[in-house]
N, CA, C and O atoms as a Maestro MAE file, in Angstrom:
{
 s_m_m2io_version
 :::
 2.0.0
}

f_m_ct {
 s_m_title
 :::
 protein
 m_atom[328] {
  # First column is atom index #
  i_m_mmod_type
  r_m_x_coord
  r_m_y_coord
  r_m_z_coord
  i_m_residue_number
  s_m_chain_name
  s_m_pdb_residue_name
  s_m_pdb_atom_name
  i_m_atomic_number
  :::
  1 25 0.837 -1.172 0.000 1 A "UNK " " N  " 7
  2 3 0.000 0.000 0.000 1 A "UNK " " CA " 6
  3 2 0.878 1.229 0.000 1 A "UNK " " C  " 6
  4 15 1.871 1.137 0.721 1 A "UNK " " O  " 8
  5 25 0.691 2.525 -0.758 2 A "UNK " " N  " 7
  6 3 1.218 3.321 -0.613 2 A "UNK " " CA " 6
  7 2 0.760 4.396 0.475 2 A "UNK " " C  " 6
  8 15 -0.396 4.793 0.616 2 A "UNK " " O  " 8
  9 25 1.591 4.697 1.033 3 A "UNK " " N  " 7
  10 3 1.784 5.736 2.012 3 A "UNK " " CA " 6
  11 2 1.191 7.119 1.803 3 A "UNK " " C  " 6
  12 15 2.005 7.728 2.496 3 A "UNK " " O  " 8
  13 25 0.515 7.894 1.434 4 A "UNK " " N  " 7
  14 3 -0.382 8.694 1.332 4 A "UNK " " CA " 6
  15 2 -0.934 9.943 2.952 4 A "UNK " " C  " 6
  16 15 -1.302 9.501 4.041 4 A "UNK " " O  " 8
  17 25 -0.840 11.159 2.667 5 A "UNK " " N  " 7
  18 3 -0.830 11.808 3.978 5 A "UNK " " CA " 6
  19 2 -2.215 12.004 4.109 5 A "UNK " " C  " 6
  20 15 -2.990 12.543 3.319 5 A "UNK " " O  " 8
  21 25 -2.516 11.280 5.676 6 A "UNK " " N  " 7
  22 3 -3.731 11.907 5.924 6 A "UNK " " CA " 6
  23 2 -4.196 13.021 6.430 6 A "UNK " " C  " 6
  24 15 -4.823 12.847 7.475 6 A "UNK " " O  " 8
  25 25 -4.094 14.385 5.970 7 A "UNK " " N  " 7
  26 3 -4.300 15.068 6.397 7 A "UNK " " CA " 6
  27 2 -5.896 15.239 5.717 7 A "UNK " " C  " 6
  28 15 -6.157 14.632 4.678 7 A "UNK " " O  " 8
  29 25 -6.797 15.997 6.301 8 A "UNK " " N  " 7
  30 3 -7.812 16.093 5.350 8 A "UNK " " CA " 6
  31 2 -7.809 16.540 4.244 8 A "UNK " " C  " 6
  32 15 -7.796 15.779 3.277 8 A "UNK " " O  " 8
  33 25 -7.817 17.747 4.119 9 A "UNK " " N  " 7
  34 3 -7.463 18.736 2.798 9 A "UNK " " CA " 6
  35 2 -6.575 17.841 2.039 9 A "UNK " " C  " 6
  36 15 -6.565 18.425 0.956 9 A "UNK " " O  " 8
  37 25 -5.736 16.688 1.879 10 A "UNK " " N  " 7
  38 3 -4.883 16.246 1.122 10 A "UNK " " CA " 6
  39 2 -5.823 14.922 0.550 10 A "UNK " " C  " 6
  40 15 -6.058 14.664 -0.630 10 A "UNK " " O  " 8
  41 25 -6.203 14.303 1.546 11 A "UNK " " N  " 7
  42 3 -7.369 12.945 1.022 11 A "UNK " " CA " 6
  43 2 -8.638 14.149 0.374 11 A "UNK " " C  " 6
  44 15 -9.013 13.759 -0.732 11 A "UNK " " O  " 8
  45 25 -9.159 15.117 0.690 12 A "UNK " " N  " 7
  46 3 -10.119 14.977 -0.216 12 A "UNK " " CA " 6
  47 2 -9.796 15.438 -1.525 12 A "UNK " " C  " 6
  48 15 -10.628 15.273 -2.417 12 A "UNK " " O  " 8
  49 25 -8.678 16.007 -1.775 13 A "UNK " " N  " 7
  50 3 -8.309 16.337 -2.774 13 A "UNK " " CA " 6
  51 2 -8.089 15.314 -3.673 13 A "UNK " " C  " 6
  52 15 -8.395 15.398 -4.862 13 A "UNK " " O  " 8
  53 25 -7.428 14.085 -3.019 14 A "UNK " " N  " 7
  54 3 -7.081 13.233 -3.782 14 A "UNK " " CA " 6
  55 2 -8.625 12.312 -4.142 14 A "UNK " " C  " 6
  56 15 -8.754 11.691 -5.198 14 A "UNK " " O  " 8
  57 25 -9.561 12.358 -3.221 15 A "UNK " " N  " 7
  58 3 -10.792 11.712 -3.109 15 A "UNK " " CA " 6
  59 2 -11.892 12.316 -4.280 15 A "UNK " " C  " 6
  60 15 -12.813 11.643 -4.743 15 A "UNK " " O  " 8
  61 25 -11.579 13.788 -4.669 16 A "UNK " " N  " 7
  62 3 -12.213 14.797 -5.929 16 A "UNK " " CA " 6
  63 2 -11.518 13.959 -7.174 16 A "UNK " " C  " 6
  64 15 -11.993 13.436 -8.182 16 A "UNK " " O  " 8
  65 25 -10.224 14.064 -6.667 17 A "UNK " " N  " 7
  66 3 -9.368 13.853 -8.635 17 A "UNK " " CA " 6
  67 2 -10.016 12.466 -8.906 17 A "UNK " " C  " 6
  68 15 -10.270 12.088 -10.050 17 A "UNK " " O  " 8
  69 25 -10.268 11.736 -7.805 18 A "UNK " " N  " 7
  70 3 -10.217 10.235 -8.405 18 A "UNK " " CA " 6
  71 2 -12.058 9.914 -8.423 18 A "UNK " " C  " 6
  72 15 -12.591 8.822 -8.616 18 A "UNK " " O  " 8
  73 25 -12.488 10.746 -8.257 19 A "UNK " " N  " 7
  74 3 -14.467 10.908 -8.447 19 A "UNK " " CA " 6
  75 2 -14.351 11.362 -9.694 19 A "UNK " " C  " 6
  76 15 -15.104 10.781 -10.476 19 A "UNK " " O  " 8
  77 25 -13.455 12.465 -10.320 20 A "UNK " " N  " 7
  78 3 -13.644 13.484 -11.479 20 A "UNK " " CA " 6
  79 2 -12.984 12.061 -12.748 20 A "UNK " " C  " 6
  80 15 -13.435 11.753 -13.851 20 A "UNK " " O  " 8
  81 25 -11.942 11.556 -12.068 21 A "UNK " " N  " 7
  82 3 -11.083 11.126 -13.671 21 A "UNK " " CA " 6
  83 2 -10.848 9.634 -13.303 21 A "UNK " " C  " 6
  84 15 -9.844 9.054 -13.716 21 A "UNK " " O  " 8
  85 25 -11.664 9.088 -12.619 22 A "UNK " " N  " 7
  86 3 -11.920 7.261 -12.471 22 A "UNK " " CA " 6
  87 2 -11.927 6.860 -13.908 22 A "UNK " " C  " 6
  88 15 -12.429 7.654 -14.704 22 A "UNK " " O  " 8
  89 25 -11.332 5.492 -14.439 23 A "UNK " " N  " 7
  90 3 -11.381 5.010 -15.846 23 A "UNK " " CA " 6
  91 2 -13.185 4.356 -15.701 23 A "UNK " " C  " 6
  92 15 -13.698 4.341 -16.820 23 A "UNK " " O  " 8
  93 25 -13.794 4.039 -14.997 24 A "UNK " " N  " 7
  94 3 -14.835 3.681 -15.075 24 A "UNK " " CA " 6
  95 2 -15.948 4.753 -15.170 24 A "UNK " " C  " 6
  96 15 -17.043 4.370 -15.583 24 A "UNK " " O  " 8
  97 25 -15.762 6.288 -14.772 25 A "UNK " " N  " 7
  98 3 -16.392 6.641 -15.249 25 A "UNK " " CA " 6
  99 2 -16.523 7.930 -16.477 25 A "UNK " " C  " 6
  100 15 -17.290 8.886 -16.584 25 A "UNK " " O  " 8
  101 25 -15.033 7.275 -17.562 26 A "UNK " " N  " 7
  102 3 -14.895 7.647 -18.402 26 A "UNK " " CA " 6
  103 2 -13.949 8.402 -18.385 26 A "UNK " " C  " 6
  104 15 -14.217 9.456 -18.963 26 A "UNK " " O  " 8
  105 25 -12.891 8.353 -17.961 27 A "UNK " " N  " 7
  106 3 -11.704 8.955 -17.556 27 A "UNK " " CA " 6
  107 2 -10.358 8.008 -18.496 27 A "UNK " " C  " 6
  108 15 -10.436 6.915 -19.058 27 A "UNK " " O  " 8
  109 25 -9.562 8.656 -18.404 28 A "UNK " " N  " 7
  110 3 -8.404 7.964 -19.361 28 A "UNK " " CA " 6
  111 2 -7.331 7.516 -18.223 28 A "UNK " " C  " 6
  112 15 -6.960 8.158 -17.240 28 A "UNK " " O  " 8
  113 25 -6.841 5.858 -18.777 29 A "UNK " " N  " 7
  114 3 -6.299 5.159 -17.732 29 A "UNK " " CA " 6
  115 2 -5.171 5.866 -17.277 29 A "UNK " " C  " 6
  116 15 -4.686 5.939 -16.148 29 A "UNK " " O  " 8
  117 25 -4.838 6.367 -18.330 30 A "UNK " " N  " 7
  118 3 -2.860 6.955 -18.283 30 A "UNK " " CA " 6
  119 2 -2.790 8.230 -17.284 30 A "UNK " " C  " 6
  120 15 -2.018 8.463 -16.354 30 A "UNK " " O  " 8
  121 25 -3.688 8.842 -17.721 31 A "UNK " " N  " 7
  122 3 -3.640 10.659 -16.955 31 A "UNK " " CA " 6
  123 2 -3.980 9.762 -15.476 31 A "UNK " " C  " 6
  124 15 -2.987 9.580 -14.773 31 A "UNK " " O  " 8
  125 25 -5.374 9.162 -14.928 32 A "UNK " " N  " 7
  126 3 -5.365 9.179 -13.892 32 A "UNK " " CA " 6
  127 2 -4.561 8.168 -13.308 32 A "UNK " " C  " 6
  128 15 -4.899 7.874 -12.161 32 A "UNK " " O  " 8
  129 25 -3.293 7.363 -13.919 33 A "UNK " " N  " 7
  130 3 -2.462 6.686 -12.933 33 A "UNK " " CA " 6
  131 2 -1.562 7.995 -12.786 33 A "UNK " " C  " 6
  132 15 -1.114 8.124 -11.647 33 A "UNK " " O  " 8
  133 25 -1.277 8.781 -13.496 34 A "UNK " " N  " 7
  134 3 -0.511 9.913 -13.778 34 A "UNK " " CA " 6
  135 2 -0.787 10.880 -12.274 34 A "UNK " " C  " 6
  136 15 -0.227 10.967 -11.181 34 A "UNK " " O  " 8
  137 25 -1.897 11.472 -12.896 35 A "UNK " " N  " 7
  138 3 -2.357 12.429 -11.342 35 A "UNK " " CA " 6
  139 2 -2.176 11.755 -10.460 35 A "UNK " " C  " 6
  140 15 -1.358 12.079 -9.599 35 A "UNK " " O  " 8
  141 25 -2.990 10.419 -10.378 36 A "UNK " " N  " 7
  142 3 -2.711 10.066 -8.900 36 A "UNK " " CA " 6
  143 2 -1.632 9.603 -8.340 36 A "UNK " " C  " 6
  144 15 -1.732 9.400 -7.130 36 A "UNK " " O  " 8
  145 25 -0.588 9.362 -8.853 37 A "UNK " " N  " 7
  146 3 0.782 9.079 -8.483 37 A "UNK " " CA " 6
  147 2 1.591 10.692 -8.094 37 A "UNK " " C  " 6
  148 15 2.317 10.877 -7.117 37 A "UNK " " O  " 8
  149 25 1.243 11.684 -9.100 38 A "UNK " " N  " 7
  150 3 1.632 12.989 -8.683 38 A "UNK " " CA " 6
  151 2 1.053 13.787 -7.476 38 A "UNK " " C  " 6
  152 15 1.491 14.762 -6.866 38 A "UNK " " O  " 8
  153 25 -0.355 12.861 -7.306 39 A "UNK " " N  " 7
  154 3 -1.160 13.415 -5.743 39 A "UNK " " CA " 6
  155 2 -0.723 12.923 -4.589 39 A "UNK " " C  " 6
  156 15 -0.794 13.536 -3.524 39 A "UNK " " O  " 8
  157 25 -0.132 11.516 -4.769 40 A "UNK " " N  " 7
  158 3 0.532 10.507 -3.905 40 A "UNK " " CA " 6
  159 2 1.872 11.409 -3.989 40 A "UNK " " C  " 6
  160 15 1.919 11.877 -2.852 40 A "UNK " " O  " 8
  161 25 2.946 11.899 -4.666 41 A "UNK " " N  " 7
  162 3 3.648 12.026 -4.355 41 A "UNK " " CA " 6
  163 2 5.049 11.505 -4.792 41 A "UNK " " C  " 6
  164 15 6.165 11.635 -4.288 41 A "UNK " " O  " 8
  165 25 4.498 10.731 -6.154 42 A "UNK " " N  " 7
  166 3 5.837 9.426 -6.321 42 A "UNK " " CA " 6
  167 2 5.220 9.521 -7.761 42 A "UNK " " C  " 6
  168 15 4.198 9.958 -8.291 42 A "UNK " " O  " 8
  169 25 6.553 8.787 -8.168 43 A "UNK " " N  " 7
  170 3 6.567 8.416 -9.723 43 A "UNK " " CA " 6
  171 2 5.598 7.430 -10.035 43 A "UNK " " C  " 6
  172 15 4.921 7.103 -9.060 43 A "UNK " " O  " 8
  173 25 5.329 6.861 -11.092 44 A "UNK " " N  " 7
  174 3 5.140 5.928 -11.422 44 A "UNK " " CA " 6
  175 2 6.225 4.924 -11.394 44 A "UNK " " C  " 6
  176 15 7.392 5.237 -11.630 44 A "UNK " " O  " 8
  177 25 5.766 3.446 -11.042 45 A "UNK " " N  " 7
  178 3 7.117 2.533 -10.920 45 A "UNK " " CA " 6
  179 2 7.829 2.026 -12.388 45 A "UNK " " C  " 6
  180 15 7.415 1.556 -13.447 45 A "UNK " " O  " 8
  181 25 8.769 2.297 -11.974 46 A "UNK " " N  " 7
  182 3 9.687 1.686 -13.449 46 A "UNK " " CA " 6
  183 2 9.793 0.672 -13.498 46 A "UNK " " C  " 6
  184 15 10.214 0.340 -14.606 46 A "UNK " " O  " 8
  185 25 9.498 -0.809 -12.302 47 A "UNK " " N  " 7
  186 3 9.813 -2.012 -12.873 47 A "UNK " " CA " 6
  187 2 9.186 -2.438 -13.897 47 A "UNK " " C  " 6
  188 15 9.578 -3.113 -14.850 47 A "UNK " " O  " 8
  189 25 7.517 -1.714 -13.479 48 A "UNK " " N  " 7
  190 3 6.315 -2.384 -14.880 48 A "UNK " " CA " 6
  191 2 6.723 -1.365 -16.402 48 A "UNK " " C  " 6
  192 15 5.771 -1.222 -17.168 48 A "UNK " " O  " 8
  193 25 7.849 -0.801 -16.752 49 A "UNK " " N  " 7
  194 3 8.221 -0.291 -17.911 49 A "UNK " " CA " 6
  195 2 9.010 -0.978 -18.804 49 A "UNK " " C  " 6
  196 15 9.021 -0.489 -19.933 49 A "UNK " " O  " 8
  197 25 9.671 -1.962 -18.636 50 A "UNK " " N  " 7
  198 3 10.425 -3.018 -19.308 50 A "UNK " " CA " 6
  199 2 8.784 -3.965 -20.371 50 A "UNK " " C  " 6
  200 15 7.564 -4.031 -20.215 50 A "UNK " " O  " 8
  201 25 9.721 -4.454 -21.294 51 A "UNK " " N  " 7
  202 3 8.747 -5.208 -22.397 51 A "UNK " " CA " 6
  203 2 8.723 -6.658 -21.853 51 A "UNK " " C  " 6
  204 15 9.495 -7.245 -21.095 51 A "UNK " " O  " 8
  205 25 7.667 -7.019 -22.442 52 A "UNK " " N  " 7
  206 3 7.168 -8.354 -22.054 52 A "UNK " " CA " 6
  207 2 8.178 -9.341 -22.919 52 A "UNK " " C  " 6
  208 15 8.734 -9.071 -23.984 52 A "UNK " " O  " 8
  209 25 8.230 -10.194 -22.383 53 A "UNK " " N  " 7
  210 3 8.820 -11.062 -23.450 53 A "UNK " " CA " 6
  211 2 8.634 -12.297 -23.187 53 A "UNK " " C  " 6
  212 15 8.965 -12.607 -22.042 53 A "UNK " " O  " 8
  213 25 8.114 -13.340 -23.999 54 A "UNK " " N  " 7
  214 3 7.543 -14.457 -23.821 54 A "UNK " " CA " 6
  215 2 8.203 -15.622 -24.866 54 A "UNK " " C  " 6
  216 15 8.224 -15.501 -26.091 54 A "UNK " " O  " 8
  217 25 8.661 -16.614 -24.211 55 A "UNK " " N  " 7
  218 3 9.686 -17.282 -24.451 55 A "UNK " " CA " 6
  219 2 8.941 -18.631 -25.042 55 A "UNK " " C  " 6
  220 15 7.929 -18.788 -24.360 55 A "UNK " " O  " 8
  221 25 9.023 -19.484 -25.864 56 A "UNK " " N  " 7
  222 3 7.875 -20.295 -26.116 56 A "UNK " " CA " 6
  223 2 9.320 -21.902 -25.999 56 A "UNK " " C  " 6
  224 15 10.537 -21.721 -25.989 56 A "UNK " " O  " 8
  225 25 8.776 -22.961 -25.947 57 A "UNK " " N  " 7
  226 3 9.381 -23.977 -25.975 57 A "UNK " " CA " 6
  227 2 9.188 -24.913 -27.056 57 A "UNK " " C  " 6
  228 15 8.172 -24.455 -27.580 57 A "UNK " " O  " 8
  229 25 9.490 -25.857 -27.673 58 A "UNK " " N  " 7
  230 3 9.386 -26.787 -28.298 58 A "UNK " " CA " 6
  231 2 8.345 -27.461 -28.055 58 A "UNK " " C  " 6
  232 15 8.022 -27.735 -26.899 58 A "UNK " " O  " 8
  233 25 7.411 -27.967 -29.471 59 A "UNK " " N  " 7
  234 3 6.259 -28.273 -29.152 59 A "UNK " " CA " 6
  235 2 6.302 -30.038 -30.057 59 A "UNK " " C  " 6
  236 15 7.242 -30.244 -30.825 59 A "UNK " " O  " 8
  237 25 5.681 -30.680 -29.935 60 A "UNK " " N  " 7
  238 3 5.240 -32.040 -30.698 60 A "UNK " " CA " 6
  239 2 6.276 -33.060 -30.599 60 A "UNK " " C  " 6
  240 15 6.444 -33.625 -29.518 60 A "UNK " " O  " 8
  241 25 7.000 -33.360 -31.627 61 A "UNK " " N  " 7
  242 3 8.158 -34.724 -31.475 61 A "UNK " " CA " 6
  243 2 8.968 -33.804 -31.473 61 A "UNK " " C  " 6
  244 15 9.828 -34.407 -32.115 61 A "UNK " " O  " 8
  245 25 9.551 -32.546 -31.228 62 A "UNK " " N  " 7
  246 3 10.427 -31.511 -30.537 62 A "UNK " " CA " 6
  247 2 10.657 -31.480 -29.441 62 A "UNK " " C  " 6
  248 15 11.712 -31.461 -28.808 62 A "UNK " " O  " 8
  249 25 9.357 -31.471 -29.101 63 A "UNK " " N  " 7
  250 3 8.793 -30.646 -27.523 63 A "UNK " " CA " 6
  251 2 9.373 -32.266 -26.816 63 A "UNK " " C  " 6
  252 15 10.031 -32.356 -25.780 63 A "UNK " " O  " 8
  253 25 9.000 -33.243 -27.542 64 A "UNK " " N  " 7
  254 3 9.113 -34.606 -26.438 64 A "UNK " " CA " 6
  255 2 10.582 -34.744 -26.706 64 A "UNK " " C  " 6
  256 15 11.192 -34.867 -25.644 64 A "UNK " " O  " 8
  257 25 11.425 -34.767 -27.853 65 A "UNK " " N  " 7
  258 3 12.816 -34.977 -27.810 65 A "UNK " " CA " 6
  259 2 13.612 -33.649 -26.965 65 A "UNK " " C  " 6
  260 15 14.831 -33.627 -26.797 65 A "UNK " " O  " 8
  261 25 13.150 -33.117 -26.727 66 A "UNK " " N  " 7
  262 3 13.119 -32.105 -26.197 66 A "UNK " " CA " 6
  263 2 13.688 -32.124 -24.609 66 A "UNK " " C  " 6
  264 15 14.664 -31.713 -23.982 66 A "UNK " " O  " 8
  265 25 12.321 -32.938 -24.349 67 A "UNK " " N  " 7
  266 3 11.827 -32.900 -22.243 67 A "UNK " " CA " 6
  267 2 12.549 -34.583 -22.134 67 A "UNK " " C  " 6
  268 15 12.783 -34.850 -20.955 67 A "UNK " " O  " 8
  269 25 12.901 -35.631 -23.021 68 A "UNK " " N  " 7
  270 3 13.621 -36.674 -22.687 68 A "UNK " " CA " 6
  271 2 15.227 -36.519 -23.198 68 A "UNK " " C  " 6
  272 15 15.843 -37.579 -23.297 68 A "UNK " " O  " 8
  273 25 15.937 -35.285 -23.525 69 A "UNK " " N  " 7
  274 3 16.829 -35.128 -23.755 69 A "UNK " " CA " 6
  275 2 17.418 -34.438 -22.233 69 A "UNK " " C  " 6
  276 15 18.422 -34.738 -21.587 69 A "UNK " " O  " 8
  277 25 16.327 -33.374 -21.960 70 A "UNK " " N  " 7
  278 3 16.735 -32.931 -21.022 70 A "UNK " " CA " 6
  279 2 17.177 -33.541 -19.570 70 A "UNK " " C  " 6
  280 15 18.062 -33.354 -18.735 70 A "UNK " " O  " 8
  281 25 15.873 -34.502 -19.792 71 A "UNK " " N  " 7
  282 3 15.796 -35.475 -18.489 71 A "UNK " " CA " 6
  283 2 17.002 -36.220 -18.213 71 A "UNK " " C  " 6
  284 15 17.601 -36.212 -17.138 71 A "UNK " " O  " 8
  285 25 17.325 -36.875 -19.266 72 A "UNK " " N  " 7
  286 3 18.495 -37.904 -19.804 72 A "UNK " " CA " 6
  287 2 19.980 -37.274 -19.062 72 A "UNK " " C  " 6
  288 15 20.756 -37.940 -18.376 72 A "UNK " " O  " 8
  289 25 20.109 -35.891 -19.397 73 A "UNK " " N  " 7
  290 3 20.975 -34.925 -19.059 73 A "UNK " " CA " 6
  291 2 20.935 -34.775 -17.429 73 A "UNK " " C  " 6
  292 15 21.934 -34.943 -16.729 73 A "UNK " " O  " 8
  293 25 19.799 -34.478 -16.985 74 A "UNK " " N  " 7
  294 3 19.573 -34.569 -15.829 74 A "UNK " " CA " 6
  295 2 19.907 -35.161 -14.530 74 A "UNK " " C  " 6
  296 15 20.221 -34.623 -13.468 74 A "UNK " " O  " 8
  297 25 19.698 -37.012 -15.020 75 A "UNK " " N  " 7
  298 3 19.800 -37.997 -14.480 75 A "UNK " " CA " 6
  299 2 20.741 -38.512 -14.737 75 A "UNK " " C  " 6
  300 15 20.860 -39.577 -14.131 75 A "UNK " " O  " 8
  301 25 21.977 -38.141 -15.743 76 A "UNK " " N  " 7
  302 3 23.157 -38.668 -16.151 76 A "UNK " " CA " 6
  303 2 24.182 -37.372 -15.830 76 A "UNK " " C  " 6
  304 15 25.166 -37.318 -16.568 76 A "UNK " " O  " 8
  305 25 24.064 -36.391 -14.873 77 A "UNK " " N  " 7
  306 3 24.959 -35.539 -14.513 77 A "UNK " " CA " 6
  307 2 25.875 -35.688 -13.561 77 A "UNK " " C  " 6
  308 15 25.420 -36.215 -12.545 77 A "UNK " " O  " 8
  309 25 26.905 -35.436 -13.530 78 A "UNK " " N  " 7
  310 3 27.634 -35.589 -11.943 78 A "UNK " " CA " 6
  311 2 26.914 -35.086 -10.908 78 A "UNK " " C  " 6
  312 15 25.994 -34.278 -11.035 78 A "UNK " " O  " 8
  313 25 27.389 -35.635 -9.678 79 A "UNK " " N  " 7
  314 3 26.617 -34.778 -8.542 79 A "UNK " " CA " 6
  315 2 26.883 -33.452 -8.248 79 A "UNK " " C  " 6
  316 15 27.955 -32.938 -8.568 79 A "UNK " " O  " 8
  317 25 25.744 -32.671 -7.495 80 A "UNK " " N  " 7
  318 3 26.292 -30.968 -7.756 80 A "UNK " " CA " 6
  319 2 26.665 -31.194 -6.259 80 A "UNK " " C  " 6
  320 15 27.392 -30.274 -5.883 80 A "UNK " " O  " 8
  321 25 26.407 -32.136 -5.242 81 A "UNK " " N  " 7
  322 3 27.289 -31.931 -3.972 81 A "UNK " " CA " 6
  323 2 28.472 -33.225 -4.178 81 A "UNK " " C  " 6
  324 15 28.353 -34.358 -4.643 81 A "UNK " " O  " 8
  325 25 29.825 -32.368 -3.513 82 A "UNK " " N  " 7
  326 3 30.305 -33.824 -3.163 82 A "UNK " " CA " 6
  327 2 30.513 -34.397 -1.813 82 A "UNK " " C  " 6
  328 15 30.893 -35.561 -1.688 82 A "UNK " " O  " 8
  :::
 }
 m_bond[327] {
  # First column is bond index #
  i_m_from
  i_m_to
  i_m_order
  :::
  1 1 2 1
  2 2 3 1
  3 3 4 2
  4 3 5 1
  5 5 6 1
  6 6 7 1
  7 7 8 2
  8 7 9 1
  9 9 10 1
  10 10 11 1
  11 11 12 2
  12 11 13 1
  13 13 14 1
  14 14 15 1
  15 15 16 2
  16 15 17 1
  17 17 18 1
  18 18 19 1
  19 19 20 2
  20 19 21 1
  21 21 22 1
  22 22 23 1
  23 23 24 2
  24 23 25 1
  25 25 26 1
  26 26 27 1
  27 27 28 2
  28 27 29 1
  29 29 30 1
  30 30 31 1
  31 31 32 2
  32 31 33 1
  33 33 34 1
  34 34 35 1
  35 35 36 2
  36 35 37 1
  37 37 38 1
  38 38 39 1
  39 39 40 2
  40 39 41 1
  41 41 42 1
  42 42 43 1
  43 43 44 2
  44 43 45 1
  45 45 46 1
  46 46 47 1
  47 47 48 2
  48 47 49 1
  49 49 50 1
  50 50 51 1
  51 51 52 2
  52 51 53 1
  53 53 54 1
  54 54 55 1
  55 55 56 2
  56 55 57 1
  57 57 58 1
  58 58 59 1
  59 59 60 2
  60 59 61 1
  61 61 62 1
  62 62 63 1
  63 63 64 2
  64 63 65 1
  65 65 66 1
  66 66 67 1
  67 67 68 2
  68 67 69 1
  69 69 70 1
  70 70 71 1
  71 71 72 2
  72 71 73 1
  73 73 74 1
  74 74 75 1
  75 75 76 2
  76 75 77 1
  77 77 78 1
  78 78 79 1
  79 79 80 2
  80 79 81 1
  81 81 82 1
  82 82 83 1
  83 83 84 2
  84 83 85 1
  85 85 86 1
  86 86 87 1
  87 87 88 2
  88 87 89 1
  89 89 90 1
  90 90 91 1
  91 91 92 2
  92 91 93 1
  93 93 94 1
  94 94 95 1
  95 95 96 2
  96 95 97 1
  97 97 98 1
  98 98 99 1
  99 99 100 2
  100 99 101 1
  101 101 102 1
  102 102 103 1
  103 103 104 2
  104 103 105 1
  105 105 106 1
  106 106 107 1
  107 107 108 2
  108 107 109 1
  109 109 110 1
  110 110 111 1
  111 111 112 2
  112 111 113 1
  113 113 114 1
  114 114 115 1
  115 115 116 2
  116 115 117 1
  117 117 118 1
  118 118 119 1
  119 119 120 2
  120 119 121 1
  121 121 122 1
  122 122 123 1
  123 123 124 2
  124 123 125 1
  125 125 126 1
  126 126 127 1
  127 127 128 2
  128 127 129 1
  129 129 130 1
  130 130 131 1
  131 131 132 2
  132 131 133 1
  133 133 134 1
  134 134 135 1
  135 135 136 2
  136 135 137 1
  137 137 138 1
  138 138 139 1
  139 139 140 2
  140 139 141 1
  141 141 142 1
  142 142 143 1
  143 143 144 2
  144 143 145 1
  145 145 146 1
  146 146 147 1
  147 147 148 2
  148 147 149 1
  149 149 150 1
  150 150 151 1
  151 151 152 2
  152 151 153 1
  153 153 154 1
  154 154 155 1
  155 155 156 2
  156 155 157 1
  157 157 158 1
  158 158 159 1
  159 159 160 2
  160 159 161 1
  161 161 162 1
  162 162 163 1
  163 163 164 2
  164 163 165 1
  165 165 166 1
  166 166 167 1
  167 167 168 2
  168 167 169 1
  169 169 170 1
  170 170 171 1
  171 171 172 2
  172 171 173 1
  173 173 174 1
  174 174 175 1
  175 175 176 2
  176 175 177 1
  177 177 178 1
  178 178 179 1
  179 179 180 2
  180 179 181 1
  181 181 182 1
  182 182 183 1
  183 183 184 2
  184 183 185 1
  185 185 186 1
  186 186 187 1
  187 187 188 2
  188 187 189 1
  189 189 190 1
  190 190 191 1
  191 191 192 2
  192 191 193 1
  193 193 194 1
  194 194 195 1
  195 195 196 2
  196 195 197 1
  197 197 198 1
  198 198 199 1
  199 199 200 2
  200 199 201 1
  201 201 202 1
  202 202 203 1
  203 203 204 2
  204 203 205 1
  205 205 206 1
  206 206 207 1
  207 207 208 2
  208 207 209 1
  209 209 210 1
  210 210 211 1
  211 211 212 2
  212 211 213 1
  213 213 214 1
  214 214 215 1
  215 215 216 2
  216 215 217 1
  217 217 218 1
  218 218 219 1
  219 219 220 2
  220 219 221 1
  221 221 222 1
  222 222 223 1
  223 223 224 2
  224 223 225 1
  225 225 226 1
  226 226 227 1
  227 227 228 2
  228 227 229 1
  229 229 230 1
  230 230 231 1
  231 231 232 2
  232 231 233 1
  233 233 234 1
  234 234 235 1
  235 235 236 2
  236 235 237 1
  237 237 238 1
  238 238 239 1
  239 239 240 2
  240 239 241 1
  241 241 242 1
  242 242 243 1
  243 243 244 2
  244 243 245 1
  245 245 246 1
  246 246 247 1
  247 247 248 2
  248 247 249 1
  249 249 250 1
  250 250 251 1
  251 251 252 2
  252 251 253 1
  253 253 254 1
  254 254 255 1
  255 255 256 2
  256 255 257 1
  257 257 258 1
  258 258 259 1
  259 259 260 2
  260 259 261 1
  261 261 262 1
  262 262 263 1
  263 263 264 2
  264 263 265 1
  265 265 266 1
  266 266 267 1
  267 267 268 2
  268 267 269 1
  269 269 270 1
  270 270 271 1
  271 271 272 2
  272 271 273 1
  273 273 274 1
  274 274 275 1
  275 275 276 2
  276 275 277 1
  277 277 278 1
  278 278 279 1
  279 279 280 2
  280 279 281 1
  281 281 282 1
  282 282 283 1
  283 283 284 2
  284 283 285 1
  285 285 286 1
  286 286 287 1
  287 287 288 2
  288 287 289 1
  289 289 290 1
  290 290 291 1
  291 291 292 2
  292 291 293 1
  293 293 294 1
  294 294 295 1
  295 295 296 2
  296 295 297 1
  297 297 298 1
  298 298 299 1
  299 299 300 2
  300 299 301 1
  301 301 302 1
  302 302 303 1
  303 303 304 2
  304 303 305 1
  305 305 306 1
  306 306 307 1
  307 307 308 2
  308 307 309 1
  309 309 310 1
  310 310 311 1
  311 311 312 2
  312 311 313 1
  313 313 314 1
  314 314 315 1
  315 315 316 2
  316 315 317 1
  317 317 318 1
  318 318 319 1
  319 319 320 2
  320 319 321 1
  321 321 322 1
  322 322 323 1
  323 323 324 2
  324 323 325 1
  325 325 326 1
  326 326 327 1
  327 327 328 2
  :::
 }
}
């Protein structure tokens, strides 16, 4: 949860922006994570700014030479303690 001052005058202010520019009641998502992070006091977080990236695996008589190659490797490794 973010930390937010309760003073009055500061919650209702923030309690107006987010009645006036809610995405539900037709407000745009970006401005009001925008304001309300600038009412809070803080940036927006940079971890969620990096790209997605989605990695796919081997699928069919791939996917299976694949997961019994690996296994094989697995079970035929030296030990990682000695």
């Amino acid at each position: 949860m973010v930390d937010v001052p309760h003073d009055p005058a500061t919650r209702a202010e923030i309690r107006a922006f987010i009645r006036a520019n809610h995405p539900d009641v037709g407000g745009d998502p970006e401005a009001f994570a925008a304001g309300l992070a600038r009412l809070r006091g803080r940036t927006a977080d940079p971890r969620f700014d990096a790209p997605i990236v989605v990695e796919t695996r081997p699928s069919g008589v791939r996917g299976l030479l694949h997961r019994v190659r690996c296994r094989w490797r697995r079970r035929h490794a030296p030990p990682r303690v000695r």
